[in-house]
ZADO-203333 format. One record per residue (C-alpha): x negated, y, z; residue number from 1; residue in three letters. Coordinates in steps of 0.5 Angstrom, whole numbers, plus 500, padded with zeros to 3 digits. Layout:
N
+-----+-----+-----+-----+---------+
!   u !   v !   w ! num ! residuo !
+-----+-----+-----+-----+---------+
!   X !   Y !   Z ! NUM !     Ala !
...
+-----+-----+-----+-----+---------+
This chain:
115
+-----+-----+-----+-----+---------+
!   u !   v !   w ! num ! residuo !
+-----+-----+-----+-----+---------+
! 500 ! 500 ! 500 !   1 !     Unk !
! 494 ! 505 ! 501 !   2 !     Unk !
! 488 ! 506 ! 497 !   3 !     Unk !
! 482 ! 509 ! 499 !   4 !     Unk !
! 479 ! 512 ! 492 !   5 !     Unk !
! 481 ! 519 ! 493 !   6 !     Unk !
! 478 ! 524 ! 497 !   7 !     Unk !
! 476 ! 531 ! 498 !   8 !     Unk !
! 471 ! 537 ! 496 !   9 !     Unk !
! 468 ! 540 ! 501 !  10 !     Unk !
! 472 ! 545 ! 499 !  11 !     Unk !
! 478 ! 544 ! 500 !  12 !     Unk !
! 477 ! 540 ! 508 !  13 !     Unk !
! 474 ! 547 ! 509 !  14 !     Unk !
! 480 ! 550 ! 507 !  15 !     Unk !
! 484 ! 544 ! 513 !  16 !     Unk !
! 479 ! 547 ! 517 !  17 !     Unk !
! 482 ! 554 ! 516 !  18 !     Unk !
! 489 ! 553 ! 516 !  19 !     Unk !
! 487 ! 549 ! 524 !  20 !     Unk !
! 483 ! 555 ! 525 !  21 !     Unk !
! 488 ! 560 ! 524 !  22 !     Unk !
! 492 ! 558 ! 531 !  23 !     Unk !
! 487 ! 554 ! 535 !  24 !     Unk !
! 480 ! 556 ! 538 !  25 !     Unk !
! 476 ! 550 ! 536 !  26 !     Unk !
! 469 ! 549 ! 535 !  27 !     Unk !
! 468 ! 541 ! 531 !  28 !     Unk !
! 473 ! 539 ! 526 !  29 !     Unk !
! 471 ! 532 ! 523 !  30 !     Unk !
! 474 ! 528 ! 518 !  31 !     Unk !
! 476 ! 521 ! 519 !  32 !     Unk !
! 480 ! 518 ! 513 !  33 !     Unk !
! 484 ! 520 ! 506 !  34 !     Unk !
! 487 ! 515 ! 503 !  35 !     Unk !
! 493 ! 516 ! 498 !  36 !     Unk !
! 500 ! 512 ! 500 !  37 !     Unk !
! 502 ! 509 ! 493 !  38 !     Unk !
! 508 ! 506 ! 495 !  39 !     Unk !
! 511 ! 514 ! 497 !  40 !     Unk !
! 506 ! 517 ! 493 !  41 !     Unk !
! 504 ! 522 ! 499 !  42 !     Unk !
! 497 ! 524 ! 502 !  43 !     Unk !
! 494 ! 523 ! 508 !  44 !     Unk !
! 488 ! 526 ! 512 !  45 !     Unk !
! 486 ! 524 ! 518 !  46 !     Unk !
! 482 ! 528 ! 523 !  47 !     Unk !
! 479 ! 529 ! 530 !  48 !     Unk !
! 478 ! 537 ! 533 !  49 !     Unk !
! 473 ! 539 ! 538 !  50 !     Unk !
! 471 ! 531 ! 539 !  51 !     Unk !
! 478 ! 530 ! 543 !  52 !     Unk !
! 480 ! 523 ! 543 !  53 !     Unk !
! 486 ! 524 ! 540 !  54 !     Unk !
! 487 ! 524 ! 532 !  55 !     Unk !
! 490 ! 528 ! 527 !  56 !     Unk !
! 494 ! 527 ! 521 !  57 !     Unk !
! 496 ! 532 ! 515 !  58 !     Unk !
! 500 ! 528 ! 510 !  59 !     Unk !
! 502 ! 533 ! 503 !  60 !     Unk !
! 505 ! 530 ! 497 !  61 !     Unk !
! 501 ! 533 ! 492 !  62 !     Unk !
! 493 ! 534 ! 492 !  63 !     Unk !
! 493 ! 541 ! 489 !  64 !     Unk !
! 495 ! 542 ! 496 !  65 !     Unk !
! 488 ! 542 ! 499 !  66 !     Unk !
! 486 ! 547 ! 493 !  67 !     Unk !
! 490 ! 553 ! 498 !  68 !     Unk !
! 486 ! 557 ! 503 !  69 !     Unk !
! 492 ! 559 ! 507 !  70 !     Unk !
! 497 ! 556 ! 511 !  71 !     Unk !
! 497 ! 554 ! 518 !  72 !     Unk !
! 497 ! 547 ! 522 !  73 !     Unk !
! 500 ! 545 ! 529 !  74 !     Unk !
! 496 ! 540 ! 532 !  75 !     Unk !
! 499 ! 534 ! 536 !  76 !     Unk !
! 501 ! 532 ! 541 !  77 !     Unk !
! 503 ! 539 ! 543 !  78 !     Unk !
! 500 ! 539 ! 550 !  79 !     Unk !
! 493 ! 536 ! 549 !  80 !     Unk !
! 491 ! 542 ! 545 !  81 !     Unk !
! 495 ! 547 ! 549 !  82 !     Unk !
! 488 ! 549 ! 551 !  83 !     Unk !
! 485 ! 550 ! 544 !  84 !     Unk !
! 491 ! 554 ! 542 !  85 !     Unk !
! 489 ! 562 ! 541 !  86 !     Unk !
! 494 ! 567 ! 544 !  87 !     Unk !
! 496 ! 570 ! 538 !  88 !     Unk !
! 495 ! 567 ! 533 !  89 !     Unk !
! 492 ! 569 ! 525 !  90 !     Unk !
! 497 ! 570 ! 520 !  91 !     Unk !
! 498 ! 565 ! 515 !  92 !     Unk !
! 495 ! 568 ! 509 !  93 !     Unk !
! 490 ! 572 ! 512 !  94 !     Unk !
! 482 ! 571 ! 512 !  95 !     Unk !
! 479 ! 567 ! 517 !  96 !     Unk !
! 472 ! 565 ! 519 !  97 !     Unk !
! 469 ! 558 ! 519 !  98 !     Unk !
! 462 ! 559 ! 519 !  99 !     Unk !
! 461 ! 558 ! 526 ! 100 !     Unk !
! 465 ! 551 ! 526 ! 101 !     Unk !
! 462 ! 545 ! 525 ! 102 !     Unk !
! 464 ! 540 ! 520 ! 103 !     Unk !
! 463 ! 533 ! 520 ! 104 !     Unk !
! 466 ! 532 ! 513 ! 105 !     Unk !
! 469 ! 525 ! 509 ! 106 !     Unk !
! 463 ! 521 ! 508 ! 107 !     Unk !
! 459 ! 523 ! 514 ! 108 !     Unk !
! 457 ! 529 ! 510 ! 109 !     Unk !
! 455 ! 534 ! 517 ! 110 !     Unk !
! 453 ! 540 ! 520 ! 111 !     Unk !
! 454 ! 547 ! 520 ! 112 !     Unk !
! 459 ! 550 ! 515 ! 113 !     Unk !
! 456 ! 554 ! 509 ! 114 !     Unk !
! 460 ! 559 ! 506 ! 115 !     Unk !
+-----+-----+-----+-----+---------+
């Protein structure tokens, strides 16, 4: 039912980095796993932030998704990132800084974002 095949730039995670970073103070994002769902045809991305036990899942139906610098991610289960979330957060279109996050991406590609 999934398929491992597909994957992602580097700058299209960065892209999931900012949409995280727009509503949470975090300072790690490491990429788990993306797979392609072929029975629904949707998207997964799974990822860990700031080395927390707990995982992440993005799902979208189309990959174009990814190429999009703005929109905003809730990260769950609410309560064990209440800690993370920013008290105001950054508007979904604006421009937000990562160079400061590290990032651990698909493949085990890692270190500091490069812009």
């Amino acid at each position: 039912m999934f398929e491992n095949k597909p994957t992602l730039t580097k700058e299209q995670q960065r892209n999931v980095v900012r949409w995280i970073a727009r509503g949470y103070n975090i300072n790690k994002v490491h990429f788990l796993r993306f797979e392609k769902n072929n029975f629904t045809g949707s998207y997964s991305l799974l990822f860990r932030v700031n080395n927390k036990n707990n995982t992440n899942i993005v799902e979208v139906e189309n990959l174009k998704e990814f190429d999009c610098s703005t929109g905003e991610i809730g990260l769950d289960p609410i309560e064990k990132f209440l800690d993370l979330e920013k008290r105001l957060a950054t508007d979904k279109n604006a421009a937000v800084d990562i160079s400061r996050i590290e990032i651990v991406y698909l493949g085990g590609n890692n270190g500091k974002n490069k812009q």
